[in-house]
Structures are given as structure tokens and as C-alpha cells.
C-alpha beads as a LAMMPS data file, in Angstrom:
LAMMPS data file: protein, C-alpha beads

151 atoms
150 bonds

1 atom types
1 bond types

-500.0 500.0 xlo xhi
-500.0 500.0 ylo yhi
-500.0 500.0 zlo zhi

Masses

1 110.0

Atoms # bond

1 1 1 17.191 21.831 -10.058
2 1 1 15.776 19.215 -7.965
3 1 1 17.569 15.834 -7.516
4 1 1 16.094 12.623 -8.692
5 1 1 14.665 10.378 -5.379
6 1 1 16.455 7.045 -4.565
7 1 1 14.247 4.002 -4.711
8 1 1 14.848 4.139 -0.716
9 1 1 13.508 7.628 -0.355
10 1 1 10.390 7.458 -2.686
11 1 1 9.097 4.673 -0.434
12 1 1 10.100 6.857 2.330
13 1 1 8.085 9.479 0.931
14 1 1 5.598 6.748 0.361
15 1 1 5.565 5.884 3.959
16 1 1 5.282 9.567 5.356
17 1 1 2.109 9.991 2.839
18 1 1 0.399 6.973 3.943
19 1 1 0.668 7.517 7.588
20 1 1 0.462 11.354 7.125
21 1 1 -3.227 10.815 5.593
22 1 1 -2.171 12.929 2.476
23 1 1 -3.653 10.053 0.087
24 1 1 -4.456 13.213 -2.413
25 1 1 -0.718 12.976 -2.844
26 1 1 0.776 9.440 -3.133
27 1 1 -0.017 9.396 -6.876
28 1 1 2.507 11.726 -7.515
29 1 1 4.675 9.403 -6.660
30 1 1 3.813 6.569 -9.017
31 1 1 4.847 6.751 -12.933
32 1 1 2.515 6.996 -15.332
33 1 1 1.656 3.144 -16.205
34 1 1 2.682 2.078 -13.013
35 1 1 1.408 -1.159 -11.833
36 1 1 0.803 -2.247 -8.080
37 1 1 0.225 -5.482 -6.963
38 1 1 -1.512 -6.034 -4.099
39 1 1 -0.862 -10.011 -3.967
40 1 1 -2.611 -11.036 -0.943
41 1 1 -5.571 -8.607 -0.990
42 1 1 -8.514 -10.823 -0.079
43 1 1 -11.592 -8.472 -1.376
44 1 1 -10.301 -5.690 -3.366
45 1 1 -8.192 -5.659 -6.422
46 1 1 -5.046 -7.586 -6.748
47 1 1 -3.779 -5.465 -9.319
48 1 1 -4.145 -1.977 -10.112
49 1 1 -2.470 -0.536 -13.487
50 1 1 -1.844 3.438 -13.872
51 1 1 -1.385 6.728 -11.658
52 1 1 -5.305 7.540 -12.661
53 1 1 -6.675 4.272 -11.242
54 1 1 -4.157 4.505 -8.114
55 1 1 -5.024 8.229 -7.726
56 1 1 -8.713 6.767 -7.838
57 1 1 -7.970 3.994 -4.943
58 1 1 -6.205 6.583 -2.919
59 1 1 -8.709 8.953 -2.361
60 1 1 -11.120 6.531 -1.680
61 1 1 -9.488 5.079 1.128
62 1 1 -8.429 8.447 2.317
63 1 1 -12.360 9.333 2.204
64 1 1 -13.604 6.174 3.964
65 1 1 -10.835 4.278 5.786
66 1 1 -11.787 5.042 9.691
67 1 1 -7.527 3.612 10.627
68 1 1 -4.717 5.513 11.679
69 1 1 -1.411 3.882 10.822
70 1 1 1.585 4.894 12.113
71 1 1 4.694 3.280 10.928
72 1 1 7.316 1.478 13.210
73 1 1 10.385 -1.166 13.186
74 1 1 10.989 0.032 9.434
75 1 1 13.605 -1.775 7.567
76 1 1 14.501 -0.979 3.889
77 1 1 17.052 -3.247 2.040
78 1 1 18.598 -2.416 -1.525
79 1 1 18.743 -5.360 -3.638
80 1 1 21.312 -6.605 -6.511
81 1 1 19.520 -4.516 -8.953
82 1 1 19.569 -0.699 -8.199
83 1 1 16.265 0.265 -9.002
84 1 1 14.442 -2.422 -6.254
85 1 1 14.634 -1.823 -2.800
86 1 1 12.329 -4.594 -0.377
87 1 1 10.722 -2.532 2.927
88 1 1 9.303 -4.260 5.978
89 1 1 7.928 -2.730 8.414
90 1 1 5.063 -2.945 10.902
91 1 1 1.601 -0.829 11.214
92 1 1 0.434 -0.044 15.163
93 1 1 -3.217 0.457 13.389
94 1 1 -5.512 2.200 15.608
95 1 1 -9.232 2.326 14.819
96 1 1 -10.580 5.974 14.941
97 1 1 -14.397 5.286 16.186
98 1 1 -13.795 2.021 18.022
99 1 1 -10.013 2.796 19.670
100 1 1 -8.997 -0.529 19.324
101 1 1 -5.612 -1.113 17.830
102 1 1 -3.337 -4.082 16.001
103 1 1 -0.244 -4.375 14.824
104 1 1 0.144 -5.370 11.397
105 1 1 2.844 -6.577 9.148
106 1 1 4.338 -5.212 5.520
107 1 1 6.257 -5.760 3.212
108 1 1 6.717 -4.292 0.041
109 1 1 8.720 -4.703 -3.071
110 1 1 9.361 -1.490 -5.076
111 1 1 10.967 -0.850 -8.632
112 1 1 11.752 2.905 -8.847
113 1 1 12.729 4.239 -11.974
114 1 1 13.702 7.908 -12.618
115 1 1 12.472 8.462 -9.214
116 1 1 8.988 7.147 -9.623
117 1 1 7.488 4.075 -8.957
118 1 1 7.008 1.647 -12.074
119 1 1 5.885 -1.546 -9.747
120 1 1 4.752 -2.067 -6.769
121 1 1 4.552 -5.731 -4.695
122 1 1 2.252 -5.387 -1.794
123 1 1 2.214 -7.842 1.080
124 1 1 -0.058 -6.620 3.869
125 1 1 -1.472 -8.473 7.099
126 1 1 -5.248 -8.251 5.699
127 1 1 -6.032 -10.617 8.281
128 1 1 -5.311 -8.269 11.039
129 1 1 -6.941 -5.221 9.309
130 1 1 -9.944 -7.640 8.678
131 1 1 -10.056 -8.438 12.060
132 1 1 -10.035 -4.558 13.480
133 1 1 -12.725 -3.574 10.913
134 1 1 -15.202 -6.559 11.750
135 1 1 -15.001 -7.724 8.229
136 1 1 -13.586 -10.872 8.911
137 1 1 -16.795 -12.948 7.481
138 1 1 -16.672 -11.491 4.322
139 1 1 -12.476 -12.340 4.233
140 1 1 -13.023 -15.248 1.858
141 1 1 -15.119 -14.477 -1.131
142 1 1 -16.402 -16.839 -3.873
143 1 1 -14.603 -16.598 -7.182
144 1 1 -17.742 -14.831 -8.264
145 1 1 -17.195 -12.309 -5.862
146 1 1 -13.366 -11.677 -6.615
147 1 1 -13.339 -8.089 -8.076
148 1 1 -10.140 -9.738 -10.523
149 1 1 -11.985 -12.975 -10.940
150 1 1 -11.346 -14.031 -14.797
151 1 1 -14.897 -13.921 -16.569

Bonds

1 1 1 2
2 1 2 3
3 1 3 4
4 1 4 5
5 1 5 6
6 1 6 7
7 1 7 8
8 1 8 9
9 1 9 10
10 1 10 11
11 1 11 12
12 1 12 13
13 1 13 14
14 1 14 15
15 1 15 16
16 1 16 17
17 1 17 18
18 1 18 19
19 1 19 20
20 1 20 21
21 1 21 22
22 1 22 23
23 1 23 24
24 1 24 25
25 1 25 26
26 1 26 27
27 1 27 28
28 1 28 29
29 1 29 30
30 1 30 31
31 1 31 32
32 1 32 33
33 1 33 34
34 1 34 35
35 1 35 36
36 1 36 37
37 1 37 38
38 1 38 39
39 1 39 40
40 1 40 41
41 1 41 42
42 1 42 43
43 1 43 44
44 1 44 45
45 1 45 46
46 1 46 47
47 1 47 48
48 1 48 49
49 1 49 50
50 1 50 51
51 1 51 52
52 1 52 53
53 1 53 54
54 1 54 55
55 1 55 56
56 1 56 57
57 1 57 58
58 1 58 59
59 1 59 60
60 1 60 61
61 1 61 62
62 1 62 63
63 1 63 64
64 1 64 65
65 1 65 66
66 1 66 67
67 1 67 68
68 1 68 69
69 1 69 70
70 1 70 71
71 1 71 72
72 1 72 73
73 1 73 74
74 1 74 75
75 1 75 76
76 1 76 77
77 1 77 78
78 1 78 79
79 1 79 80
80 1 80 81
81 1 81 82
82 1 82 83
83 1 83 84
84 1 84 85
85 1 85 86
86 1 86 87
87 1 87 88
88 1 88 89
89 1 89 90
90 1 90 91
91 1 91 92
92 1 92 93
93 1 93 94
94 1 94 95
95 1 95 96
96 1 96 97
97 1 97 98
98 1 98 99
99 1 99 100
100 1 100 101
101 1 101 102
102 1 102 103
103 1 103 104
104 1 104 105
105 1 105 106
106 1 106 107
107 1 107 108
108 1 108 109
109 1 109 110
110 1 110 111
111 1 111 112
112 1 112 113
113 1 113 114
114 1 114 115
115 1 115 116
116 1 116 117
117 1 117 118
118 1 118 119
119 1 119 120
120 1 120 121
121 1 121 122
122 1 122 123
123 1 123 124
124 1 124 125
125 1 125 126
126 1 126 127
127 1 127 128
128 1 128 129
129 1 129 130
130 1 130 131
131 1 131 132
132 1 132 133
133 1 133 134
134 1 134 135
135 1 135 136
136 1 136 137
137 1 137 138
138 1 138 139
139 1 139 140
140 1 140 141
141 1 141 142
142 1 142 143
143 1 143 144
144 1 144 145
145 1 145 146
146 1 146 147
147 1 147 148
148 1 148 149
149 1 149 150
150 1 150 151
């Protein structure tokens, strides 16, 4: 009988999957009606609810993402409540067609229950990424252009 993962080694796990490339896996890790915030994410959406729709966003940047991230100075810090752990760590991002790389900075605020992830903050250097890709111009969108926009 397998042991139930510690919030600490589900984003661990999380971690290893991400910089491993094995996006077709990372949903395993979420509950069922687990919700991810992604609060600073300038183009895509800010807010993702359900392992489906995360499955969905994971294999599409698997498929089209052209970075390699490798994880380093990672720091993982339980909190007063048992089920929240905050992580901080860096990226050294490295651009597969152009070579260039970055480093960018993370931090993320998981609630793990049962040894899934029920919610997910997301605080990720954009700018930085933005600025490897050679998307910074479209960085700021209009409200109209917001993918959460309200209608």
C-alpha cells in the first residue's frame, strides 16, 4: 500500500515533471476540481479550474513550448496550516532553437490535500519568459484581449 505524498513532495514531484518534460503526467497530480491560479499571467488564463482543463494546458505546452527549464536554488517552506507549503525557486530557462537562456523567478503556493493538489498560486517571472520568446510586444493586452476578461 502506497503512502499518501506530503504537500512538500507532490510539488517535488511537480517540479521533477515540469523540468523532466513529462507534461502528459502532471495532471495526475492535481485533484479532481482543482483550481490553479496563475495570478500574474499576462496573456493566458489566470485561472484554470479542473484536472481535464489542466491536463488540456499541459499538453499543450508540452507540444509547443520550445524552453528547457531546469530547476535551481529551490526552497520549500511549510506553513501554519499543514496542508500549504510556499516553494521558491529559480528557472535557468534555456531556449531550444535560439540557445539563449534567462533566469527566472517562482514562487508558488500549494494546498495539498490527500496528497493531491486542490489549489494552486502561481507567481512566475513572465517578463523574463516574454523576453526569451520575443513576445514582449504582445505582454500587455487590451481588456478585450484578456482570455479571463469579464464579458
Amino acid at each position: 500500500m502506497s503512502e499518501t505524498r506530503s504537500p512538500r513532495e507532490v510539488f517535488h514531484a511537480l517540479l521533477d515533471g515540469i523540468t523532466g518534460r513529462r507534461f502528459a503526467e502532471l495532471d495526475a497530480l492535481y485533484a479532481e476540481g482543482a483550481v490553479v491560479e496563475a495570478v500574474f499571467e499576462p496573456l493566458g488564463p489566470r485561472r484554470i479550474e479542473g484536472r481535464a482543463a489542466l491536463r488540456e494546458r499541459f499538453l499543450a505546452v508540452g507540444e509547443h513550448s520550445p524552453l528547457e527549464l531546469a530547476a535551481r536554488n529551490v526552497v520549500v517552506r511549510g506553513t501554519d496550516d499543514p496542508e500549504v507549503v510556499v516553494a521558491e525557486w529559480d528557472y535557468l530557462v534555456r531556449h531550444r532553437t535560439t540557445g539563449r537562456e534567462i533566469t527566472a523567478a517562482n514562487i508558488q503556493v500549494l494546498r495539498v490535500r490527500d496528497g493531491l493538489v486542490v489549489h494552486s498560486r502561481d507567481f512566475h517571472d513572465h517578463l523574463a519568459l516574454a523576453g526569451l520568446l520575443g513576445t514582449l510586444p504582445n505582454l500587455v493586452p487590451t481588456p478585450e484581449e484578456r482570455q479571463d476578461a469579464p464579458s
